[in-house]
Structures are given as structure tokens and as C-alpha cells.
C-alpha positions in Angstrom: 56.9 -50.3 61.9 59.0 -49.8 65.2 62.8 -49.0 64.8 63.9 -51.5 67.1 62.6 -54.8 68.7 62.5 -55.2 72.1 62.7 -58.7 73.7 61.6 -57.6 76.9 59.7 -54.1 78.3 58.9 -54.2 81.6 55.8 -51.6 83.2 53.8 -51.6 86.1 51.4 -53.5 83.8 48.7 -51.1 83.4 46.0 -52.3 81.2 46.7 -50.0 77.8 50.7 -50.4 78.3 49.9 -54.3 77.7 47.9 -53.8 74.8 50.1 -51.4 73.2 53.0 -53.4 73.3 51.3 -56.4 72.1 50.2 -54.5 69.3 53.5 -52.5 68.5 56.0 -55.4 70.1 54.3 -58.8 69.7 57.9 -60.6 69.9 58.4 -58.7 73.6 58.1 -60.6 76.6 56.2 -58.2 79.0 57.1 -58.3 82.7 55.8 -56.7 85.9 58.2 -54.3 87.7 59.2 -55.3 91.1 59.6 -51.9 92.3 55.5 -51.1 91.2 54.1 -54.5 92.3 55.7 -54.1 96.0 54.8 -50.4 96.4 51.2 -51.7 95.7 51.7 -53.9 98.3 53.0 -52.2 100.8 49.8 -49.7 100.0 47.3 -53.0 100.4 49.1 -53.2 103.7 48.9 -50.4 105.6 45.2 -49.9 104.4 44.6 -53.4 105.8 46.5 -52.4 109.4 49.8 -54.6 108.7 52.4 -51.5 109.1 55.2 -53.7 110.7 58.0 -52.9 108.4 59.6 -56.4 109.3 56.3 -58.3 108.0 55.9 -56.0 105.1 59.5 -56.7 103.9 58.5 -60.0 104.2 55.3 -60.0 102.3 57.3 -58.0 99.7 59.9 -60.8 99.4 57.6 -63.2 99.2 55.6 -61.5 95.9 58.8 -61.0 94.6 59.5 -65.0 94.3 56.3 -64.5 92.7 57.0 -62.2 90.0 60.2 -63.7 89.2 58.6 -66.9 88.3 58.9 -67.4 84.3 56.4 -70.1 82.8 52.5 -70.8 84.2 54.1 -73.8 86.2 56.7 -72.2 87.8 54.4 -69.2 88.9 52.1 -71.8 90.2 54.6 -74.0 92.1 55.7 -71.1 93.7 52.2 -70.1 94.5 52.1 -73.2 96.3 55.2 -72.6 98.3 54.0 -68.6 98.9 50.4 -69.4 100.1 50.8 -71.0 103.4 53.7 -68.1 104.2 51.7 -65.2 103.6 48.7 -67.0 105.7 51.0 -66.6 108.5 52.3 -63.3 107.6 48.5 -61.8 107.4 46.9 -64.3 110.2 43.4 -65.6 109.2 44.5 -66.4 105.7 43.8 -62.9 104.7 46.5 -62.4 103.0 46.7 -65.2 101.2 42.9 -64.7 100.2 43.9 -61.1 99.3 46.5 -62.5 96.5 44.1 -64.8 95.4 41.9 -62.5 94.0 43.8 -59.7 93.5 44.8 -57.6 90.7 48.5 -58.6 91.5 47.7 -62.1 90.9 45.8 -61.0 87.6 49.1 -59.3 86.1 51.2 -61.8 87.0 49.4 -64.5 84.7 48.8 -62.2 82.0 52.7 -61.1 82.0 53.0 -64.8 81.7 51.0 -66.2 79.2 52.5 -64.2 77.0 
């Protein structure tokens, strides 16, 4: 049995992190770190050709509304709000697209339907 009992661990949300701490920490609330999510983007990014720093911190600010969202609803209302700005960040709706099917997308609603 653990020592102590986390309410909240926060990782980059790899896959055996998040099955660990269910396992170990079923009472934690697991949450995506900022820091990993936007270096990840900021990596999508460049490889895509968007290497403006101005429209990458923007991007990043945007996902980080994101990640900060709490319940399903909230994440999805935000979504909502989030969408049609990072069509215009990425032009085409490529970004937005991107985020859609994404991994970052993914981790964000496993982290919460926890």
C-alpha cells in the first residue's frame, strides 16, 4: 500500500504513467503538464513549417485554455471557443484538424474522465 495519497500527480501523460497511478493512486486526479503538452507543440509546429514564434506562443496559449479546463464540458466548451482560433492561427483549418485528431486531444480527455 503507498505511504501517502496523492490528490493530484501531474506527468506528461505517457501511457504506463497513467496506468500506474491508476493502479497505485486511484483517488489521484491525473493532469497533463503544460510545460510537456506545449513543447510537443511547438515540435508539431516547426515540423509543419509554422516557426513564427509570435503564432507559436499563440497556439501554445491557446492549448493551454485547453488543458486547464477541469470537467468533459468545460474542455469541450472551450474546444468550441479554441477551434475557430487555431483555424486562423494554422490557415486551412489545419491546425484545428491537427488537434482534432491528435494525441494531445486524446490525453486531454483521458486526464479528464478520470
Amino acid at each position: 500500500a503507498p505511504l501517502f495519497h496523492p490528490r493530484l500527480i501531474i506527468t506528461d501523460m505517457e501511457r504506463a504513467y497513467h496506468n500506474s497511478i491508476t493502479t497505485a493512486h486511484p483517488q489521484a486526479q491525473h493532469r497533463i503538464c503544460a510545460f510537456h503538452i506545449q513543447q510537443a507543440v511547438i515540435r508539431r509546429l516547426n515540423l509543419i513549417g509554422i516557426r513564427d514564434r509570435e503564432r507559436q506562443r499563440a497556439v501554445c496559449t491557446l492549448i493551454t485554455t485547453l488543458i486547464r479546463a477541469c470537467t468533459v464540458d468545460e474542455f469541450w466548451t472551450r474546444w468550441d471557443h479554441v477551434a475557430p482560433q487555431l483555424a486562423t492561427l494554422g490557415g486551412e483549418r489545419f491546425l484545428t484538424q491537427y488537434f482534432e485528431q491528435s494525441f494531445i486531444r486524446q490525453m486531454l480527455i483521458i486526464a479528464l474522465n478520470e
